[in-house]
N, C-alpha and C positions, 0 to 999 in steps of 0.2 A: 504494500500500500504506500501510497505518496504520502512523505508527510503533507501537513494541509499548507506551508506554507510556500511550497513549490508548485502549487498550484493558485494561488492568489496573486502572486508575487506579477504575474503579467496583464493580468486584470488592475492592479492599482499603479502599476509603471505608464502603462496606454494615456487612460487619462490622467497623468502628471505631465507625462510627455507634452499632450495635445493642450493644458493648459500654460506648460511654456513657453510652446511653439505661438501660439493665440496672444499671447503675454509680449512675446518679444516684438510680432506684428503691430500689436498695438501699440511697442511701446515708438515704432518708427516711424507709426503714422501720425501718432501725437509730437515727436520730433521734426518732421520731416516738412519742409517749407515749399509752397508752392508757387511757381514760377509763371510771371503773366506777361502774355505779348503785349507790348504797348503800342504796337503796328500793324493794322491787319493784311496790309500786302496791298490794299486796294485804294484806300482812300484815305483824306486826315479824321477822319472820325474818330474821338476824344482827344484831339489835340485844338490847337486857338493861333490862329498867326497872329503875331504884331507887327506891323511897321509895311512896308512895298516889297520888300525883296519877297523873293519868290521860292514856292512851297511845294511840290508837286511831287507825283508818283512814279514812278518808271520803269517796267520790266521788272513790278514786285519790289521795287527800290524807292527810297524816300529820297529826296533830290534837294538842297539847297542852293540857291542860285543867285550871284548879284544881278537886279533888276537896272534899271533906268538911274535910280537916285542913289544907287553905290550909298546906302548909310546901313547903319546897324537895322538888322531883322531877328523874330524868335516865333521859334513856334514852339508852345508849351502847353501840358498834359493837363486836361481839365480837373483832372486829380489831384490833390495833395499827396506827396509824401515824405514823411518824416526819417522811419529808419527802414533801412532799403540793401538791398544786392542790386545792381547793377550792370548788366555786360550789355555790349554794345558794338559792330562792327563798321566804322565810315573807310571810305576810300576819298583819297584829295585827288582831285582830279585835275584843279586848276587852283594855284595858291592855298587853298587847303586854312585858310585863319577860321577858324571856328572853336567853338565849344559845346561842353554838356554842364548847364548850371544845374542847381540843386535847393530845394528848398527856398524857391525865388518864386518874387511876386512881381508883376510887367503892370506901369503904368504908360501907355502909349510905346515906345521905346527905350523907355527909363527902366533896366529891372533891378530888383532886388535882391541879392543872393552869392552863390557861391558857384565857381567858375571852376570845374575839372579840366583846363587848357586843352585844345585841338587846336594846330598849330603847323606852320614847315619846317625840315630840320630846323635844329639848333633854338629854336622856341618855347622849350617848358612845354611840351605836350605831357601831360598829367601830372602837372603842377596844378597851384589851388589860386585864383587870381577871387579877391573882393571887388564887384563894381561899385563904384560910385561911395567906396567905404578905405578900406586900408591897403587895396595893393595887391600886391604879390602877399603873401600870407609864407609859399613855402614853391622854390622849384626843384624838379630833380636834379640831381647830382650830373654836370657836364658828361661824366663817362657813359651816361645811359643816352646819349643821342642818337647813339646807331640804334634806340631798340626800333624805333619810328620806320615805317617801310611805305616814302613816299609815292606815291601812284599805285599802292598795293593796297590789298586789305589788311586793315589792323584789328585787332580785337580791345576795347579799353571795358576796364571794368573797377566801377566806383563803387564803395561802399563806406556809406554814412550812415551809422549808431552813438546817438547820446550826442557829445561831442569831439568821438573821434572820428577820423576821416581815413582811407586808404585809398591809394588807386593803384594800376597795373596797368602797364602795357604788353600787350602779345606775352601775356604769361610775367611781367619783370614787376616786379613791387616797383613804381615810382616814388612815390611818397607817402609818409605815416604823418599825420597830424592829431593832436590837440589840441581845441578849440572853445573854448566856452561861449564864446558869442554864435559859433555856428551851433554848440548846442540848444543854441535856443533859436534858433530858426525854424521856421513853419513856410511849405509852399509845394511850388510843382518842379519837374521836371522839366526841364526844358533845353532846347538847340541852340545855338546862335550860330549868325553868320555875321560878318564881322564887316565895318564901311569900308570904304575906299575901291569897292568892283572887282572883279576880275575874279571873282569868287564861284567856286562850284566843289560840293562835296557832297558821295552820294551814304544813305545810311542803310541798314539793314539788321535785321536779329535782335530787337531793343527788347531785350527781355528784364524784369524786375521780380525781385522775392522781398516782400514786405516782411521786416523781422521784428 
């Protein structure tokens, strides 16, 4: 005869098993953050231009363009958001001066906020520029100029919690900041294209994870 505990012993391991296995599922999907297009391929729907320059669609691609009056333009997310993941892929096609601001609010062409730099070499591409407030705040380090891959696609991806700031290019930490006045910023996402004309930069894959 079996003792009885060789026969129980697979009966109470099953369901401990399947409440682990149920247990760890859960515990990933309560982890686990979910990633939003901010582009739907087709059109600007949830986003707002500011200013003349020009905003349009193309081959699935978001297009930036200096218009007639070569001054500052933006187009930005009717959304607010505060703490955020990031990534985002533009190609500079002609001059390349743009950005990705953060937690900025646009009156007319005046905006408010924080500037991730999109730029041509040697420009602080994912440095942290203030408009209209203190500056430069932080650039990357001169030896990361080669990360930039003019006329190519880049990958930048920004991430702002509380009041710390990171960003990356094509994989490289650009810059780590500390900021208490960007922590207290409240706004949207938004593009820039930068005055002076001759401007064209196209965007694709803006994906965000609200943290």
């Amino acid at each position: 005869m079996l003792h009885p505990h060789t026969v129980r012993q697979p009966a109470i391991l099953a369901p401990l098993l399947l409440v682990l296995v149920l247990a760890g599922c859960a515990g990933e999907r309560a982890s686990g953050q979910k990633s939003v297009s901010l582009f739907n391929g087709k059109n600007l729907d949830g986003w707002t231009i500011y200013g003349t320059e020009k905003w349009f669609v193309e081959n699935g691609e978001l297009v930036c363009e200096s218009g007639p009056d070569a001054q500052y333009g933006y187009l930005a997310t009717n959304e607010h958001y505060k703490d955020f993941d990031l990534t985002l892929e533009f190609l500079q096609e002609a001059d390349g001066n743009s950005g990705v601001f953060f937690r900025s609010t646009i009156e007319g062409t005046k905006i408010a906020g924080w500037q991730a730099e999109v730029a041509p070499p040697g420009q602080h591409t994912g440095g942290i520029y203030e408009s209209y407030g203190r500056g430069w705040l932080i650039q990357p380090d001169s030896t990361k100029d080669d990360v930039l891959k003019m006329g190519e696609w880049n990958t930048m991806r920004v991430r702002a919690e509380g009041d710390h700031v990171t960003t990356w290019l094509n994989g490289v930490e650009m810059i780590d900041l500390t900021d208490e006045k960007i922590g207290e910023g409240e706004g949207s996402i938004a593009l820039q294209i930068h005055d002076g004309g001759g401007i064209r930069v196209r965007w694709r894959n803006l994906e965000v994870v609200e943290l």
